[in-house]
C-alpha positions in Angstrom: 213.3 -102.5 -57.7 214.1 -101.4 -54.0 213.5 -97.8 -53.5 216.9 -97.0 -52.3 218.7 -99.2 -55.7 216.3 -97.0 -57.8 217.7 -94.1 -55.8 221.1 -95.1 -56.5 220.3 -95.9 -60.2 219.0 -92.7 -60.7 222.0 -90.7 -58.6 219.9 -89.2 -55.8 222.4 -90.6 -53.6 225.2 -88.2 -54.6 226.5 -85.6 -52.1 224.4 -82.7 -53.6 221.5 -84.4 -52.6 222.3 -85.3 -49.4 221.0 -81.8 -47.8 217.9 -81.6 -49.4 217.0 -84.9 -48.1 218.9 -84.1 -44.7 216.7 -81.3 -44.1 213.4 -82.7 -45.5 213.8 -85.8 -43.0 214.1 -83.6 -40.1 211.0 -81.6 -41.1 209.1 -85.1 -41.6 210.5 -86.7 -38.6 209.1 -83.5 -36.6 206.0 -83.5 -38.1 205.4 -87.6 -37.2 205.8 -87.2 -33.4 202.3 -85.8 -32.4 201.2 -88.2 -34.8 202.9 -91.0 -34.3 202.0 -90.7 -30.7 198.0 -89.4 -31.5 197.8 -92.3 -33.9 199.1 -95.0 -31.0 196.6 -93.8 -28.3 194.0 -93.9 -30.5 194.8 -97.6 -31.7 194.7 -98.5 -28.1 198.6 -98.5 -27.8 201.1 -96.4 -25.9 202.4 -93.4 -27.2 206.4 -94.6 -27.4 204.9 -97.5 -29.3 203.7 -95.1 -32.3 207.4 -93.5 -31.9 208.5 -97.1 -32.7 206.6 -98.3 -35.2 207.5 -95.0 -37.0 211.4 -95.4 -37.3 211.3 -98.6 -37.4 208.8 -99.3 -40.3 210.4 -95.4 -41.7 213.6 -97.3 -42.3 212.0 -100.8 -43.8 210.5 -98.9 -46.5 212.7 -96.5 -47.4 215.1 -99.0 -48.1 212.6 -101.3 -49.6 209.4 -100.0 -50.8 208.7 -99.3 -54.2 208.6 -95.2 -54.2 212.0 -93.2 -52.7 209.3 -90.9 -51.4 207.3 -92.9 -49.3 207.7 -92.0 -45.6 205.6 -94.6 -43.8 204.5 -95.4 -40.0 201.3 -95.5 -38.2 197.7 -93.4 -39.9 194.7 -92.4 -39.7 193.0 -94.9 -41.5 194.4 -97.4 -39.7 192.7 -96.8 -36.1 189.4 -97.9 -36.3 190.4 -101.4 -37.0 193.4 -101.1 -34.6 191.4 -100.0 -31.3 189.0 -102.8 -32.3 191.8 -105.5 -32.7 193.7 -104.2 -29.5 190.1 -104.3 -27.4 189.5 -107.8 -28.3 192.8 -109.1 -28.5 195.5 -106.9 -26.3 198.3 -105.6 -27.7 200.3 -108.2 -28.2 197.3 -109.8 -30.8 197.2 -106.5 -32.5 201.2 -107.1 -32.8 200.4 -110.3 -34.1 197.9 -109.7 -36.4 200.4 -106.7 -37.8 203.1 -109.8 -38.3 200.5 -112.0 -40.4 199.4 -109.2 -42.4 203.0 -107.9 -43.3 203.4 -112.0 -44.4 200.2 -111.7 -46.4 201.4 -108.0 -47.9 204.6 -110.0 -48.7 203.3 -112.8 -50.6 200.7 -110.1 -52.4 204.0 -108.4 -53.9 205.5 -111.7 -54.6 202.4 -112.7 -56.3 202.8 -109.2 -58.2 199.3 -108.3 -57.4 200.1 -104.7 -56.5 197.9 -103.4 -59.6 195.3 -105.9 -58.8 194.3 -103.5 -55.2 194.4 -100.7 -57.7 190.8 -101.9 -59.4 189.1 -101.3 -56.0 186.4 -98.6 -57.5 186.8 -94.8 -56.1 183.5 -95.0 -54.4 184.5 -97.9 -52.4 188.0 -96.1 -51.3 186.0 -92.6 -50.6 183.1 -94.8 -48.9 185.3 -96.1 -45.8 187.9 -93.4 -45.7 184.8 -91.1 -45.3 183.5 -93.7 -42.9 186.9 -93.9 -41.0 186.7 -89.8 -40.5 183.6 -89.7 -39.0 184.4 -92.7 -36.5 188.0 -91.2 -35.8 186.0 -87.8 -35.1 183.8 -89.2 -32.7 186.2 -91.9 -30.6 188.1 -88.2 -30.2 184.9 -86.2 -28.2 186.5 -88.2 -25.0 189.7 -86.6 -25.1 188.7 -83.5 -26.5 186.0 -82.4 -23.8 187.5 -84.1 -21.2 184.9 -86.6 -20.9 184.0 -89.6 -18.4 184.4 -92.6 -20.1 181.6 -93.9 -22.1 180.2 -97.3 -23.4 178.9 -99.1 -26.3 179.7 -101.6 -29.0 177.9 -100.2 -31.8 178.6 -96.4 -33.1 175.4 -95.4 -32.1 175.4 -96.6 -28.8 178.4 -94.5 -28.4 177.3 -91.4 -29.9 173.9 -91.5 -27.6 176.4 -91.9 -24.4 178.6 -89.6 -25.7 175.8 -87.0 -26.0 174.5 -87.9 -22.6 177.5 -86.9 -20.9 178.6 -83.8 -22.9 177.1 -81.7 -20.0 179.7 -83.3 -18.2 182.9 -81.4 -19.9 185.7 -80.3 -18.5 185.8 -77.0 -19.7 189.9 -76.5 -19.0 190.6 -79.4 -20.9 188.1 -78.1 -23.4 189.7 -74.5 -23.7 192.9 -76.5 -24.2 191.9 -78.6 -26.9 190.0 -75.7 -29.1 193.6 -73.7 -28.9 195.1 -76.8 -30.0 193.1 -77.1 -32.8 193.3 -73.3 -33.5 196.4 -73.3 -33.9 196.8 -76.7 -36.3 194.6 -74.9 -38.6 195.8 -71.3 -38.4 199.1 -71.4 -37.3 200.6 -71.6 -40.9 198.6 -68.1 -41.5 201.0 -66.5 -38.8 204.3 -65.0 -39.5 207.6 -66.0 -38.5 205.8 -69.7 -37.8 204.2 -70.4 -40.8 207.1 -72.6 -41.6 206.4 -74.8 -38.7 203.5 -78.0 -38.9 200.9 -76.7 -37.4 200.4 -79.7 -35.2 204.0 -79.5 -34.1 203.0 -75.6 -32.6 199.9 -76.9 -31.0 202.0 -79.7 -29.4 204.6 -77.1 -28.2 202.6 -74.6 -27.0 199.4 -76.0 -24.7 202.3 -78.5 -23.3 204.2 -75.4 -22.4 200.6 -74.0 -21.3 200.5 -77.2 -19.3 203.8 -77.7 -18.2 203.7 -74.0 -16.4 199.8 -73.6 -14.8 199.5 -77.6 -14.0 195.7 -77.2 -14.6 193.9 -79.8 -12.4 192.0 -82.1 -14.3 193.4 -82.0 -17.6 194.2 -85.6 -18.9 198.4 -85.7 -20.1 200.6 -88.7 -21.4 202.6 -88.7 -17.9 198.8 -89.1 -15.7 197.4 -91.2 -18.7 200.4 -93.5 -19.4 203.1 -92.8 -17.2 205.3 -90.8 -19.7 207.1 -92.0 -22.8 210.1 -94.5 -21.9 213.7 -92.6 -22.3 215.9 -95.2 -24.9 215.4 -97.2 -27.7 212.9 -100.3 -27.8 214.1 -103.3 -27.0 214.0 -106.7 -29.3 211.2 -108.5 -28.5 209.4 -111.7 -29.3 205.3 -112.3 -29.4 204.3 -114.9 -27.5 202.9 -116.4 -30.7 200.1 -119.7 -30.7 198.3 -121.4 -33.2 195.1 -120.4 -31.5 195.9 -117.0 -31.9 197.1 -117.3 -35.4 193.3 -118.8 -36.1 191.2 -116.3 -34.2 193.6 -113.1 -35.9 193.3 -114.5 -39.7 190.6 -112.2 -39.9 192.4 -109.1 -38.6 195.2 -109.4 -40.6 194.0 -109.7 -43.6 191.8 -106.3 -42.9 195.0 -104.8 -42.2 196.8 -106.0 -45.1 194.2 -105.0 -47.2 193.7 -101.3 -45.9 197.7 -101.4 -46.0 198.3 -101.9 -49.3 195.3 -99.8 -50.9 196.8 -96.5 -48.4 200.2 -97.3 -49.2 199.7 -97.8 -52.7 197.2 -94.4 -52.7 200.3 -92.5 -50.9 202.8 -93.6 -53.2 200.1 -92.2 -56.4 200.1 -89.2 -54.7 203.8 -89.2 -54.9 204.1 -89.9 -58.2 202.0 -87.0 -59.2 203.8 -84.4 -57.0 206.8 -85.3 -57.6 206.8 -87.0 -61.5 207.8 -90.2 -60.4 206.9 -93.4 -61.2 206.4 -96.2 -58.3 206.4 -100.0 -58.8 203.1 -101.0 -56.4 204.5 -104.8 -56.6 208.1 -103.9 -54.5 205.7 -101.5 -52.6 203.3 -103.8 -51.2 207.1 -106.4 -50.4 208.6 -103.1 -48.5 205.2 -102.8 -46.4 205.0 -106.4 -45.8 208.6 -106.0 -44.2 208.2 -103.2 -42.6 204.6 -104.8 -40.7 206.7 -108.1 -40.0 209.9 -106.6 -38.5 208.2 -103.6 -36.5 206.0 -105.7 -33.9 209.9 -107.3 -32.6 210.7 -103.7 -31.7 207.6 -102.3 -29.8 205.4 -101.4 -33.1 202.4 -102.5 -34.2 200.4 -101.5 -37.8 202.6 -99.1 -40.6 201.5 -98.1 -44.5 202.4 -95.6 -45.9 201.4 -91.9 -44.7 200.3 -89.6 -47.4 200.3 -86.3 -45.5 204.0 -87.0 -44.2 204.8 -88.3 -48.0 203.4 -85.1 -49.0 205.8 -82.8 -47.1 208.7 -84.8 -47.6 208.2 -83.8 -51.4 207.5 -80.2 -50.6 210.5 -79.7 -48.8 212.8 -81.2 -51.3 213.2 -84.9 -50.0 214.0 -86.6 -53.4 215.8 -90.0 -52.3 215.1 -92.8 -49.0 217.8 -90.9 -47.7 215.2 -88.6 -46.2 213.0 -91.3 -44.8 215.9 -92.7 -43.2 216.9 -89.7 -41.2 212.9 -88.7 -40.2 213.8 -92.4 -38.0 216.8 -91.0 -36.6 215.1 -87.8 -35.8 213.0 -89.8 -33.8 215.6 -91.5 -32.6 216.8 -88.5 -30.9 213.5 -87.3 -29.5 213.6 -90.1 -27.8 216.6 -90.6 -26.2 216.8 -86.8 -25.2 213.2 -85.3 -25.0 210.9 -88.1 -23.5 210.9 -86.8 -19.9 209.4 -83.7 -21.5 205.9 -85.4 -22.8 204.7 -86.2 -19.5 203.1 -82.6 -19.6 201.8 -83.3 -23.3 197.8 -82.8 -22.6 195.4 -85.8 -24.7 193.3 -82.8 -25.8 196.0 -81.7 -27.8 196.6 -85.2 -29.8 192.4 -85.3 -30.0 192.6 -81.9 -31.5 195.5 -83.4 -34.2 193.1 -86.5 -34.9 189.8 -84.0 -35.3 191.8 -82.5 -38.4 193.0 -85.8 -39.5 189.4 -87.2 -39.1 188.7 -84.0 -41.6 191.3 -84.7 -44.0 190.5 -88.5 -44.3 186.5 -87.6 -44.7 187.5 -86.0 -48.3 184.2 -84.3 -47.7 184.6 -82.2 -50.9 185.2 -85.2 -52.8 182.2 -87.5 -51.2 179.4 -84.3 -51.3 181.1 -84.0 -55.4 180.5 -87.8 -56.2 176.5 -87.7 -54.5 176.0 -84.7 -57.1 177.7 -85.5 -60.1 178.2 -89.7 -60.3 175.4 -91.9 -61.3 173.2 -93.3 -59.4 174.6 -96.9 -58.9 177.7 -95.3 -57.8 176.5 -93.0 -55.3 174.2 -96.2 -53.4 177.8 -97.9 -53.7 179.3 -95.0 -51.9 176.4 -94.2 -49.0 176.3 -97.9 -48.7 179.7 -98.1 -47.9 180.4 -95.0 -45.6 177.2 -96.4 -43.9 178.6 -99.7 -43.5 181.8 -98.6 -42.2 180.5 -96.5 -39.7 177.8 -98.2 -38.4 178.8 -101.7 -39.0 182.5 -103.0 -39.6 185.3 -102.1 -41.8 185.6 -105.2 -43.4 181.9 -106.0 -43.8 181.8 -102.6 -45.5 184.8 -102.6 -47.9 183.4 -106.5 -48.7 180.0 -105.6 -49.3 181.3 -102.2 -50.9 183.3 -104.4 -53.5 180.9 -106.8 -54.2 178.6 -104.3 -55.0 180.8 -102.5 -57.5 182.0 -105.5 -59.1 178.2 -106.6 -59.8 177.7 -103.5 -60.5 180.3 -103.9 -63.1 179.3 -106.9 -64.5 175.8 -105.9 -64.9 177.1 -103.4 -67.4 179.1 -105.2 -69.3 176.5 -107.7 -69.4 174.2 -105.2 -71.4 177.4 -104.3 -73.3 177.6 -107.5 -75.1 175.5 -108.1 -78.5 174.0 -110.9 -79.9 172.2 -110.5 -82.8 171.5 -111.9 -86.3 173.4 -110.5 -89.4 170.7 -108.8 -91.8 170.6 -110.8 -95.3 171.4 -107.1 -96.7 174.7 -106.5 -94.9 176.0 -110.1 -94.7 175.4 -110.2 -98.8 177.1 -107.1 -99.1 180.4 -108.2 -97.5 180.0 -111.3 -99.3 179.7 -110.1 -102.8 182.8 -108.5 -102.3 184.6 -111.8 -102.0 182.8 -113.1 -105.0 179.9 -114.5 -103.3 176.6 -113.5 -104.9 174.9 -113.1 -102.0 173.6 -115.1 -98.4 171.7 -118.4 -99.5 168.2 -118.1 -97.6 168.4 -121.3 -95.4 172.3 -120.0 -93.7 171.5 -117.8 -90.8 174.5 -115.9 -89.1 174.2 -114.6 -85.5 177.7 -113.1 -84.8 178.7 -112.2 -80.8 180.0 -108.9 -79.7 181.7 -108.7 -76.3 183.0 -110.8 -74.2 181.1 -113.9 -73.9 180.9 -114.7 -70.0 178.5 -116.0 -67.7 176.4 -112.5 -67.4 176.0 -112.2 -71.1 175.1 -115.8 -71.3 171.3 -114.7 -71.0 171.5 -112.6 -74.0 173.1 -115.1 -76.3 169.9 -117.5 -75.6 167.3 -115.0 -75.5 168.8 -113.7 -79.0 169.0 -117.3 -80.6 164.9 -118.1 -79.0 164.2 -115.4 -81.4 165.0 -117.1 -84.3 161.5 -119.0 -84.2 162.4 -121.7 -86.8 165.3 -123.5 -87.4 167.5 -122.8 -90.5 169.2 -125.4 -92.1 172.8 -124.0 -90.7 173.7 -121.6 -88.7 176.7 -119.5 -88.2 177.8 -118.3 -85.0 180.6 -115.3 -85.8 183.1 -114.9 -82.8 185.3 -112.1 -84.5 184.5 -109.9 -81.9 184.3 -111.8 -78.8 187.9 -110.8 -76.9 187.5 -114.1 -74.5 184.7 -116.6 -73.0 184.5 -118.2 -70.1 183.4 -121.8 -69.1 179.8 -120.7 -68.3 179.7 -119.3 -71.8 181.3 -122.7 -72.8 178.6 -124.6 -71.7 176.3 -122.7 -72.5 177.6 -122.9 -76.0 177.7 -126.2 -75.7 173.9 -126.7 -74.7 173.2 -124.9 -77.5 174.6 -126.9 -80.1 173.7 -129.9 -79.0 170.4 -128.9 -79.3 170.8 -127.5 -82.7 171.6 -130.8 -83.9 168.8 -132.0 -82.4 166.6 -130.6 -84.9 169.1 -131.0 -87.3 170.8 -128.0 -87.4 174.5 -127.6 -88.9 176.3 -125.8 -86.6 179.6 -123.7 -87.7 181.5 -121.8 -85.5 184.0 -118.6 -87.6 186.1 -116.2 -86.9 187.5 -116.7 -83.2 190.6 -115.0 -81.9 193.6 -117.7 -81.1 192.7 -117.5 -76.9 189.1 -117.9 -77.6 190.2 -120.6 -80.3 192.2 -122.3 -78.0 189.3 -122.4 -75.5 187.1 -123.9 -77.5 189.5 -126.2 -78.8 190.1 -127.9 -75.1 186.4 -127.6 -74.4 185.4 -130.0 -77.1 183.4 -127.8 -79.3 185.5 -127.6 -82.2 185.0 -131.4 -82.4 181.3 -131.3 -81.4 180.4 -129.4 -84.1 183.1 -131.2 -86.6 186.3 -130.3 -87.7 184.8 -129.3 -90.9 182.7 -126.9 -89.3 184.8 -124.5 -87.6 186.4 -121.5 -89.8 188.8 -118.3 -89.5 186.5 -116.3 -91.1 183.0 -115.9 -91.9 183.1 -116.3 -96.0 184.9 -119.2 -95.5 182.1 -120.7 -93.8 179.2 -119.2 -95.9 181.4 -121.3 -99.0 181.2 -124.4 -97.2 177.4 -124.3 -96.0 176.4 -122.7 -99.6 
């Protein structure tokens, strides 16, 4: 359901709402414009082009994502992959790339594989967000010091360069930026301004510090970029080729996959400040909007943002209604304030990213999960925020997954039993049922887990065990909730060489989707129609 239908379902669009939300926009839309603008420089963009992409993907998913809390535009944890895409590429392929991946988000929520990006494993997520941190901390350094600038494709290239030139800092811009960052951290600790984001002071004041001492030296949006175009953006089409479309598959599907796993993580967080319930589905459709309409006007990359979700909810936004007007406070900014940002100093919006880089790093979370988790989980995690940094994104969220999911399998592999029925027990059950007990030449083996291709292994060590060959034997599928076609086959194999050495085979007990499976495999009419059974004392009667 859209989020603004479920708003109006619910009646959060009456009139006593409307102030709450009216206020809580304004309060978001204030906190978005350092970084909306932090956020574009750092993706390689322009700063108005964060502006943009935040009111413009703001209003797509407000109206329809699948949480009325969501406030989305440009993050954190998108930048790493942005800067890479816009390097290669140029802006316009990173506007590209955004369109594809809003078209791929799109067909994901048609698809209604929203809970499917949910199974990605926590170490995986806290792997590259961790990962993401540390690389946002680091492509800050420039900025924040004041630095010449540096070069190297590989992190550690970077770093060494980085290091090489630290002597180098400007120490103005340097003073600048460690105010900045004072205050983003302490300013809600001060009275009378605790109310106000802390990166909002920081923004206000060392531009005011700026704006009145002109320090020489000191790197601003109007000597970087030529200050922040006055007006709305204008409609615009990318040049789009088939080429392009080609070389940016790759890209985009980063991007859509990074979208939907923070958008979906934002709107959890939602959900458990503010006791609602999101449908991830209509989530992932509102961000694939949101990504295809914001490139026409001047955006690039949106999800959705869990620290501007955050304080949407703590100041009472309850409805889209506020997520709409945070884009029209933006709006406004634009059209009045913009000559004002030329003084806006880029140690200031380093300083913003150095705590976002913090936040993102969940450092309390990673150092918790190398003490406490198990082993395989913790390789998975260093692995991963290893990758990430020192490798790529996708190669480590791929290899991060992979991992996990064999991982997985591996253990459910050794959760699966195969193993013969004593005489005791089997005779036990039966004699219940009126059957004396199990005749000596009937084996049962019965199957407990799900029979797939990793378990496969211990079905045929279990049945080499047998040593000699009983005149029948029963294979109990009770407990096997579904099989696979390499269990199929393997299954298959196995009876046929059963009745090699003249082995009745009987199969008992299978559920109606394993039953089924069998069925269209053949095996029910490999081993006879008179040799399959619902239960097992059915087919102990018929071999006795």
């Amino acid at each position: 359901m859209f989020a603004i239908w479920d708003a109006k379902q619910k009646g959060f669009l009456q009139k006593q709402y409307w102030l709450r939300n009216l206020i809580s926009g304004v309060i978001v839309g204030v906190v978005a414009l350092p970084l909306g603008m932090a956020f574009a420089i750092a993706s390689g963009a322009k700063p108005e082009q964060g502006l943009y992409t935040s009111i413009v993907a703001g209003v797509m998913v407000a109206l329809f994502g699948g949480s009325r809390l969501q406030i989305a535009g440009p993050t954190g944890a998108f930048i790493v992959v942005l800067a890479a895409i816009t390097a290669k590429y140029g802006f316009v392929g990173l506007q590209i790339a955004t369109i594809m991946a809003g078209v791929i988000l799109l067909c994901l929520g048609l698809a209604k594989m929203g809970s499917v990006i949910k199974f990605i494993p926590d170490p995986v997520i806290i792997g590259f967000t961790s990962g993401i941190g540390v690389t946002i901390w680091v492509g800050q350094w420039k900025d924040f010091f004041g630095l010449p600038a540096v070069t190297g494709e590989h992190f550690h290239q970077k770093v060494i360069h980085l290091l090489q030139v630290l002597p180098q800092l400007n120490w103005t811009t340097t003073g600048l930026a460690m105010l900045s960052l004072a205050l983003v951290i302490f300013s809600a600790k001060i009275p009378k301004i605790d109310k106000i984001p802390g990166p909002l002071v920081a923004l206000l004041v060392v531009t005011l510090i700026q704006y009145v001492f002109q320090f020489d030296g000191v790197s601003t949006i109007g000597s970087a970029f030529g200050g922040i175009p006055q007006g709305l953006p204008e409609f615009s089409v990318p040049d789009i080729t088939a080429g392009q479309i080609i070389s940016l598959i790759g890209p985009a599907f980063t991007i859509a996959m990074l979208g939907a796993i923070e958008s979906l993580l934002s709107a959890v967080v939602a959900d458990g400040m503010a006791g609602t319930r999101h449908d991830s589905n209509q989530e992932l459709i509102g961000q694939g909007l949101a990504n295809i309409v914001t490139p026409f006007f001047g955006g690039f990359a949106a999800t959705g943002a869990i620290a501007r979700t955050a304080t949407n909810i703590r100041n009472g936004g309850n409805s889209p209604i506020s997520g709409i007007v945070h884009s029209i406070t933006l709006i406004l900014i634009l059209v009045v304030l913009a000559p004002l940002a030329v003084n806006i100093p880029l140690a200031t919006l380093a300083a913003i990213l150095f705590v976002v880089a913090w936040n993102m790093s969940e450092a309390k979370h990673f150092i918790k999960i190398v003490k406490r988790a198990p082993r395989a989980d913790v390789v998975i995690l260093l692995i991963t925020f290893g990758l990430t940094v020192f490798a790529d994104l996708v190669v480590a969220v791929n290899i991060g997954v992979i991992l996990a999911t064999l991982h997985f399998l591996r253990r459910m592999a050794g959760s699966v039993e195969v193993r013969k029925s004593e005489k005791s027990v089997v005779s036990e059950e039966l004699s219940a049922r009126g059957i004396d007990n199990l005749p000596d030449n009937i084996l049962v083996y019965t199957i407990e887990g799900p029979f797939f291709f990793a378990a496969v292994e211990n079905f045929e060590r279990a049945l080499v065990g047998t040593n000699t060959y009983p005149e029948t034997l029963i294979i109990g599928l009770k407990w096997v909730p579904f099989i696979d076609v390499t269990g199929l086959q393997t299954l298959e194999e196995v009876i046929e060489d059963l009745h090699k050495h003249n082995v009745r085979v009987m199969l008992s007990s299978a559920n109606a989707r394993v039953a089924g499976k069998l069925h269209r495999a053949g095996l029910y009419d490999l081993v006879g129609i008179e040799n399959h059974f619902t239960n097992l004392t059915s087919a102990i009667r018929a071999a006795s």
